[in-house]
C-alpha positions as CSV (number, residue, x, y, z in Angstrom):
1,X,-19.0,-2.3,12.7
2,X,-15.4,-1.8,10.8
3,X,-12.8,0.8,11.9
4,X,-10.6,1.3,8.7
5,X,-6.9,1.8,9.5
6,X,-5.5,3.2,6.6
7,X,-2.3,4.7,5.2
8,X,0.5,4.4,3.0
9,X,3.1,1.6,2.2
10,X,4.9,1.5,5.5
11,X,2.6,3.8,7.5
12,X,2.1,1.5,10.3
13,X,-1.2,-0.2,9.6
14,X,-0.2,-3.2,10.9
15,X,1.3,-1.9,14.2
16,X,-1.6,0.2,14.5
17,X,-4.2,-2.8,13.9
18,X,-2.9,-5.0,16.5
19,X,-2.3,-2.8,19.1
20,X,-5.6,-1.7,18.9
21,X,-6.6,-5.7,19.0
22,X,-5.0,-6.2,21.8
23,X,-5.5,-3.2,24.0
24,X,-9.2,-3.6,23.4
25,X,-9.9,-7.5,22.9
26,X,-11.4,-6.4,19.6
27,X,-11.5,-8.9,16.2
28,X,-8.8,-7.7,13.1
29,X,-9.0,-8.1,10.0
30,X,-5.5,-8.3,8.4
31,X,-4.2,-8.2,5.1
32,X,-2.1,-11.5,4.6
33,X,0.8,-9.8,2.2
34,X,2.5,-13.4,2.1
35,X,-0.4,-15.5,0.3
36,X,-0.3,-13.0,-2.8
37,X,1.8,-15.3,-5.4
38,X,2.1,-12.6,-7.7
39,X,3.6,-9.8,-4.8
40,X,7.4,-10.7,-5.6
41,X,7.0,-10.8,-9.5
42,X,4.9,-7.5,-9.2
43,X,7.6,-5.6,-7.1
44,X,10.0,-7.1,-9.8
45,X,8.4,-6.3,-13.1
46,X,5.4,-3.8,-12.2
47,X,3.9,-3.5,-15.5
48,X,3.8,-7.5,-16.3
49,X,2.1,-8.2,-12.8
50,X,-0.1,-5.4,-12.0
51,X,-3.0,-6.8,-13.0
52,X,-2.8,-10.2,-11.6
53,X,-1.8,-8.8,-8.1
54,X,-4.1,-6.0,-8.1
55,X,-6.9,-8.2,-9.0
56,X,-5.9,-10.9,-6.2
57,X,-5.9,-8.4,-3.6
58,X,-9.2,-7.6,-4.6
59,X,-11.0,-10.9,-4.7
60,X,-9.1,-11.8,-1.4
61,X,-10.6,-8.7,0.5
62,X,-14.2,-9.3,-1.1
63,X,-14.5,-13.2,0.1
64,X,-12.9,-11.8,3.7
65,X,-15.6,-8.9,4.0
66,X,-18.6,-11.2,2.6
67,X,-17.7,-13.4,5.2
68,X,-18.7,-10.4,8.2
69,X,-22.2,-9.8,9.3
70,X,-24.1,-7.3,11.1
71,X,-23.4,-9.2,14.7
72,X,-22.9,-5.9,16.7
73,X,-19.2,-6.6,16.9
74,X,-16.1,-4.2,16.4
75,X,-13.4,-5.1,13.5
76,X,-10.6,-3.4,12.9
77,X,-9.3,-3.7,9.0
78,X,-5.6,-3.1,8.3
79,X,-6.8,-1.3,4.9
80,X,-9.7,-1.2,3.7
81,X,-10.8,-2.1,-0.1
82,X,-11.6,1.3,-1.3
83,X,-7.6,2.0,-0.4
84,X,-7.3,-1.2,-3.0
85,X,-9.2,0.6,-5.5
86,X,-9.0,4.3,-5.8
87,X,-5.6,4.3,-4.4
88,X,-3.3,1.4,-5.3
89,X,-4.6,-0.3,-8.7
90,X,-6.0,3.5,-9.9
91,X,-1.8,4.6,-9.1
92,X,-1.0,1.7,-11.4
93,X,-3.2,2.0,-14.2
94,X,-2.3,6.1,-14.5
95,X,1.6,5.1,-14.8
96,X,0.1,2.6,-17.8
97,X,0.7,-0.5,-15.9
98,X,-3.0,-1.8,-15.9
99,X,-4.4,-1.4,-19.5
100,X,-7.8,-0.1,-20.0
101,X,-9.3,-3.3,-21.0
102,X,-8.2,-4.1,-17.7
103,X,-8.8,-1.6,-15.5
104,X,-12.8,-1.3,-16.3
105,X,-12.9,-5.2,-16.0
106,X,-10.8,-4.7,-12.0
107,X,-13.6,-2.1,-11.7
108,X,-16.7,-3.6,-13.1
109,X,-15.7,-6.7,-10.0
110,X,-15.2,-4.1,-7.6
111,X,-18.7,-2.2,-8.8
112,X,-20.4,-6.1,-8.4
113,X,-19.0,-6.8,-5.3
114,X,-19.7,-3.1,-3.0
115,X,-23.3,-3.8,-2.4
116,X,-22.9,-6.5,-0.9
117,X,-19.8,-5.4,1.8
118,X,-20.5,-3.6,5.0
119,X,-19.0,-0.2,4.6
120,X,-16.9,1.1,7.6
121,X,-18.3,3.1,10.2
122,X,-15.4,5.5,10.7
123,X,-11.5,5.5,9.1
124,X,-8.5,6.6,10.8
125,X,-5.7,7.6,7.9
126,X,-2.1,7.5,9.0
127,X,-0.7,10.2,7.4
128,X,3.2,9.9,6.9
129,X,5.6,11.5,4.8
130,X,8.2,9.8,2.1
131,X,10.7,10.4,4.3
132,X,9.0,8.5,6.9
133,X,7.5,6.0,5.1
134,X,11.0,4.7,3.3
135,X,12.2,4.7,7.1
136,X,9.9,2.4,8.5
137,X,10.3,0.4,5.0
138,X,13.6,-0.2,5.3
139,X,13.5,-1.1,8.7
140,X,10.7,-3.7,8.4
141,X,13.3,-4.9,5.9
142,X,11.1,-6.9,3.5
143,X,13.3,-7.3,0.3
144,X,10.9,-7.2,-2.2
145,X,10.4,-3.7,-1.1
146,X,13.5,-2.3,-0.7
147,X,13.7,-0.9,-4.1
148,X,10.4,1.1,-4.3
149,X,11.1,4.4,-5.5
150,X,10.4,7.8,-3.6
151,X,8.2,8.9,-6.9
152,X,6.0,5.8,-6.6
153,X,5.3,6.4,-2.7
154,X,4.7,9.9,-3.5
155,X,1.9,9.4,-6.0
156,X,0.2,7.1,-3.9
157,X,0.3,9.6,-0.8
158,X,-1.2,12.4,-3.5
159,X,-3.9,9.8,-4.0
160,X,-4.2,9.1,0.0
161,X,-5.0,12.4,0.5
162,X,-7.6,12.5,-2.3
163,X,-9.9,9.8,-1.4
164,X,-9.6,10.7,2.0
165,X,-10.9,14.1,1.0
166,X,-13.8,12.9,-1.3
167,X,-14.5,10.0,0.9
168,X,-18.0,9.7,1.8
169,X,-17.3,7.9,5.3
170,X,-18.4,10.6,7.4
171,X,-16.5,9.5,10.9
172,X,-13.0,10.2,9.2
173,X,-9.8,11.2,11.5
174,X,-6.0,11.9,10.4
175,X,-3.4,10.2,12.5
176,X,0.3,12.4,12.3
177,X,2.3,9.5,11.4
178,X,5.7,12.4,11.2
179,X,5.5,13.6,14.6
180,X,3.9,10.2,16.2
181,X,5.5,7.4,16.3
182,X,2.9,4.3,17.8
183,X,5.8,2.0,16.6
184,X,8.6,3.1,18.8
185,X,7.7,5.5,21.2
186,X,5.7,4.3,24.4
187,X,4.2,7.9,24.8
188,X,2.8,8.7,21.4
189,X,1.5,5.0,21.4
190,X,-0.4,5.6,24.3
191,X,-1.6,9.4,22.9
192,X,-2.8,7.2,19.7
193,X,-4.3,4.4,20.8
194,X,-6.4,7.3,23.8
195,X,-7.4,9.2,21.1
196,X,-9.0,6.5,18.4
197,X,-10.8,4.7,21.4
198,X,-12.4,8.3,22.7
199,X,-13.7,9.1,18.8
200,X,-14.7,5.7,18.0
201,X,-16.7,5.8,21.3
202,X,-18.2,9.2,20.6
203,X,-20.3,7.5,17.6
204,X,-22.5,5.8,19.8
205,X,-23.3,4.8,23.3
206,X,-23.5,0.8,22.2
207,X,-19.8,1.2,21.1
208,X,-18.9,3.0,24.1
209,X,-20.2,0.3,26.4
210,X,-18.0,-2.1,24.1
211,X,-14.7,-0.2,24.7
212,X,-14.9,0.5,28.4
């Protein structure tokens, strides 16, 4: 079974993933931002390395999720591949930095590749403003990011909130990422972390006995 973390740029997918890990001796799987060659050029010159690090990401996630099985265990993914798809690379090729050419060839490997991935059971979507996102960002202080504009983060939230809508996952949940802060504040991380465990255990008595 996969629990989907998901959110924005800055959210707190991460945080949220191994907290999660650790309060509940549960498997991650973690999206390794540091092995992409083509992140730094991309964040540098968008339209000349959309492709390449869009399509990286991509074939990265699809070896990691080929590699699961059915084996009755609990992963939690810090963002999952349809966030990859209909979120990130679908941002980039409206703003005309993916071709066409491109963009049905990205999508024809995704469409190849889905049958044979284990869907997740349930998603939990950090929702955060720009405000907060650009916070956290700047904190985190990873240069390549630092010059992301408010627009960019914007149209991606737009597009958070529409797959979420039109997802077909039907154990879906909304974490206020404004007003709780998991990161930083002791109280709201417990709140969090009580309230994912009791809806994740709610799907089924096996996953119950798993948790506690």
């Amino acid at each position: 079974m996969i629990v989907g973390i998901c959110g924005n740029i800055g959210a707190g997918k991460s945080s949220l993933t191994k907290l999660l890990v650790e309060n509940f001796s549960l498997r991650s799987i973690l999206e390794n931002y540091n092995e992409n060659p083509y992140l730094e050029d991309f964040y540098n010159s968008m339209k000349s390395w959309a492709f390449h690090s869009q399509l990286y990401f991509l074939v990265k996630k699809i070896e990691l999720m080929e590699k699961l099985n059915e084996d009755g265990l609990i992963y939690i993914q810090d963002r999952t591949i349809y966030e990859d798809v209909f979120i990130f690379a679908k941002n980039l090729f409206r703003m005309g930095f993916i071709t066409t050419r491109d963009w049905k060839l990205y999508f024809n490997v995704f469409n190849l590749s889905e049958r044979k991935i284990i869907r997740p059971s349930c998603i939990f979507y950090i929702k955060c403003s720009v405000d907060t996102l650009k916070k956290r960002i700047n904190k985190r202080g990873r240069n390549f990011e630092q010059n992301m504009s408010e627009k960019y983060l914007s149209d991606l939230n737009a597009l958070y909130d529409e797959w979420y809508r039109n997802s077909k996952i039907k154990n879906k949940w909304i974490i206020d990422g404004d007003n709780f802060d998991f990161i930083e504040n002791v109280s709201d991380r417990k709140k969090i972390i009580k309230d994912i465990s009791e809806n994740i255990a709610k799907m089924s008595f096996g996953i119950q006995s798993m948790l506690f």
